[in-house]
C-alpha positions, 0 to 999 in steps of 0.5 A: 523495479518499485515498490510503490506505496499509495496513501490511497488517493487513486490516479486522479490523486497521484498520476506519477506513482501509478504512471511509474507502475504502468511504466514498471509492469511486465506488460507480457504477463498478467499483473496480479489485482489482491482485492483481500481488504474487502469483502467477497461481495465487492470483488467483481466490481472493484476488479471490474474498474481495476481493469479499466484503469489498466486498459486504459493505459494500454495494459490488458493482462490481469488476473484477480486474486479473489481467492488463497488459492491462487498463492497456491499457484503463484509463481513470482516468474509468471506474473507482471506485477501486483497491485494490492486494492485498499479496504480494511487493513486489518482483514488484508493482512490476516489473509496474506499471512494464513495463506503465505501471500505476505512472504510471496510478495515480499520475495517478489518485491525483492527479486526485482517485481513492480508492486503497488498498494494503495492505502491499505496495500501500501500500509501492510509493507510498514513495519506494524499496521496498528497505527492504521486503528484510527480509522480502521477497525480490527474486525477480524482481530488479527492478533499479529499486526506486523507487517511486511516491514520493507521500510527499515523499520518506518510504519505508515499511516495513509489518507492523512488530512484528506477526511472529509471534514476538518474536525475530522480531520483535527482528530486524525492529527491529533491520533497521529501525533499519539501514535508518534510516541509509540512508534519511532518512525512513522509515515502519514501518507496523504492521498496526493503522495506516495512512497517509491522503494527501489532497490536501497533507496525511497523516495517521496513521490507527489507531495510533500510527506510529514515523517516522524522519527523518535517524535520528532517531526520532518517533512520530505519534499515531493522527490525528497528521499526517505532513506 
């Protein structure tokens, strides 16, 4: 099963990456919703349209990880799916890895579970989220920035080109092309694309997808393959 990683646009923005997920869920367990990038108060209602979406695409079995106890009782054979909600990047991963959450979704992934992040959910399976820090900021001053590194290597960034502004806009561009000097392979995830990681391959799924290398510039077709 995939391991989708959203540049966080939602559904509306990219169907096929959340079609493949609902395709890809056991539909006999619950599909495990991690709400951690934002904070406590948000939990309920973003839960709440969470479950929504999935009922609505007939999938009714869900449970909310609002809490680290739940990797206390997380069991990779006893839940359908994850999906890991987009916020700040920085306050996710901290919690994943105090509470061993980083390692429970990496050994889920790799045992064949249907996993998808939507921006700062898909940021975390990079290789280092600091590219992230243009646009979010390290409040919780996680010290370790690495992350969950199930791209050979590739760091990504998401929401490219899509501020709401073109000076905005400008300057994310600018930030990504600095960032490139320091990070040998870096992804700028738009929201209309995802990165789809099966088994030894991925794949770009709903746009095209600028990908530097050593600095250097490439862009992946809509189907193209990463590695």
């Amino acid at each position: 099963m995939p391991m989708i990683l959203s540049g966080g646009g939602g559904y509306e923005k990219n169907p096929d990456a959340y079609e493949l997920f609902f395709k890809s869920v056991d539909r006999t367990k619950p599909v495990l919703y991690i709400c951690f990038a934002n904070l406590p108060d948000t939990f309920v209602a973003s839960y709440g349209k969470f479950t929504a979406m999935m009922a609505s695409h007939g999938i009714y079995c869900t449970r909310l990880c609002n809490d680290i106890s739940v990797f206390d009782e997380f069991f990779p054979d006893g839940i359908g799916g994850i999906y890991c909600a987009g916020g700040n990047t920085f306050r996710l991963l901290k919690i994943l890895k105090e509470s061993g959450g980083d390692k429970k979704i990496i050994d889920f992934v790799r045992n064949g579970g249907a996993y998808i992040g939507s921006s700062a959910g898909a940021i975390i399976a990079g290789s280092d989220i600091q590219p992230i820090t243009f646009m979010d900021a390290n409040a919780v001053v996680l010290k370790d920035t690495s992350g969950l590194d199930m791209m050979r290597g590739y760091a990504t960034i998401a929401h490219y080109g899509d501020a709401a502004t073109e000076l905005k806009n400008s300057e994310w561009y600018a930030s990504t092309e600095a960032l490139a000097s320091d990070y040998p392979r870096l992804i700028a995830l738009s929201e209309e694309a995802a990165i789809v990681i099966d088994g030894d391959h991925a794949s770009v799924l709903g746009a095209d997808t600028l990908v530097y290398e050593n600095g250097e510039k490439r862009i992946i077709p809509n189907g193209g393959l990463l590695f």
